[in-house]
C-alpha positions in Angstrom: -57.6 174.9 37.9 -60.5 173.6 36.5 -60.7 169.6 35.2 -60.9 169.5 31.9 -61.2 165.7 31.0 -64.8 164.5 30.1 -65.6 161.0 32.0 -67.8 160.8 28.6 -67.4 159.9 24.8 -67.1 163.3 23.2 -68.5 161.5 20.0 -71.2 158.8 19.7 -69.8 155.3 18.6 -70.5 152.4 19.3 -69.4 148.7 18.3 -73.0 147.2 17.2 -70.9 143.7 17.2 -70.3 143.9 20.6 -73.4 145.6 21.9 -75.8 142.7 20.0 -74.2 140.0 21.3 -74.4 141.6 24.9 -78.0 142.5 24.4 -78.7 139.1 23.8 -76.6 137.6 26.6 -77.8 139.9 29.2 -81.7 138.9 28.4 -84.2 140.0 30.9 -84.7 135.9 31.9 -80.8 135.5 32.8 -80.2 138.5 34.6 -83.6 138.4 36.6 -82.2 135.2 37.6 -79.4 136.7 39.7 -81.0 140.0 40.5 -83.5 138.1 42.8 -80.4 135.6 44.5 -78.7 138.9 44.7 -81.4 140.9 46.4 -81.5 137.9 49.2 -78.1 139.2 50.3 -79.0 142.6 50.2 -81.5 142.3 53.6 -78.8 141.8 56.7 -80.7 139.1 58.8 -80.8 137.1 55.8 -77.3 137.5 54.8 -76.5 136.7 58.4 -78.6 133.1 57.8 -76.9 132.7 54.4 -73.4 133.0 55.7 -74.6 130.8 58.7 -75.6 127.7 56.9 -72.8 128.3 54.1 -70.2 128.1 56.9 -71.8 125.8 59.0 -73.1 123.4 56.4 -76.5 122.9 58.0 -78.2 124.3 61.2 -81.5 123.9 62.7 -84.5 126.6 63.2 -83.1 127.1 67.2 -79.6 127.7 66.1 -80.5 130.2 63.5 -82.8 132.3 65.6 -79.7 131.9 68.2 -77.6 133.1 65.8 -80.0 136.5 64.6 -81.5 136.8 68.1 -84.6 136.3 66.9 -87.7 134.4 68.0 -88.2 130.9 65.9 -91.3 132.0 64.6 -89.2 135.5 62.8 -85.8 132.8 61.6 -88.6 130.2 60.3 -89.9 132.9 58.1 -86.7 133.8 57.1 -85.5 130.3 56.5 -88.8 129.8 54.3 -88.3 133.2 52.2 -84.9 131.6 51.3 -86.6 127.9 50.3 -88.8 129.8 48.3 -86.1 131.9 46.6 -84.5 128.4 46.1 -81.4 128.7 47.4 -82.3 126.5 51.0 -83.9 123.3 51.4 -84.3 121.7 55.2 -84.2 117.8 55.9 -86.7 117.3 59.5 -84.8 114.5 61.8 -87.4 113.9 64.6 -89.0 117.1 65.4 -86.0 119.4 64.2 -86.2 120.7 61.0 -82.1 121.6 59.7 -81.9 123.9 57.0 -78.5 123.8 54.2 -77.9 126.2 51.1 -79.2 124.2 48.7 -77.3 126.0 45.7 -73.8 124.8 45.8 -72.8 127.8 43.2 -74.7 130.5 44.9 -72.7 129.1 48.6 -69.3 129.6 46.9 -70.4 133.0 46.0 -71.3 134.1 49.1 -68.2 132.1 50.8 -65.4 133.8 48.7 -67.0 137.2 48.8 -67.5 136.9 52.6 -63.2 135.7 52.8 -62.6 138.5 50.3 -63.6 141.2 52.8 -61.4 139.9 55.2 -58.1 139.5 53.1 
């Protein structure tokens, strides 16, 4: 037997109250916003840093490459992509330089969709 429910609006309506105000909420400039802090969990090795410094608070270039298996050279460019994307910022102490999520909303994002997964 066939399915005969439409997943669509058999009519055209809409609610131009509704669709106005979420027009102008949903501007290009706020959602580009979080499209781009989105797109920096969408490449694994960076996710992987992400979740790394969000757990561990801070960590320096060694322990991140550690943590990807990567050379320095590959988790510094990574590290820098995210200080560019302005979500990390890195404090040197001697001739380490320790990187943090510098975004205190965009690390409880990441934390409580990383716990979600697992519950």
């Amino acid at each position: 037997m066939k399915d005969t429910l439409k997943d669509e609006c058999e009519i055209y309506c809409y609610d131009p109250i509704k669709v106005s105000r979420l027009q102008d909420l949903l501007s290009s400039k706020s959602t580009l916003h979080l499209s781009k802090k989105f797109k920096l969990l969408a490449d694994e090795t960076r996710l992987k840093i992400i979740l790394s410094l969000a757990i561990e608070g801070e960590l320096c270039v060694c322990d991140v490459a550690n943590i990807i298996q990567s050379s320095i050279a590959t988790a510094s460019y990574h590290l820098r992509f995210l200080k560019r994307s302005g979500v990390a910022n890195y404090r040197k102490e001697g001739k380490l330089a320790f990187y943090y999520i510098d975004d205190e909303i965009f690390k409880s994002m990441v934390l409580l969709s990383f716990h979600h997964k697992e519950s």
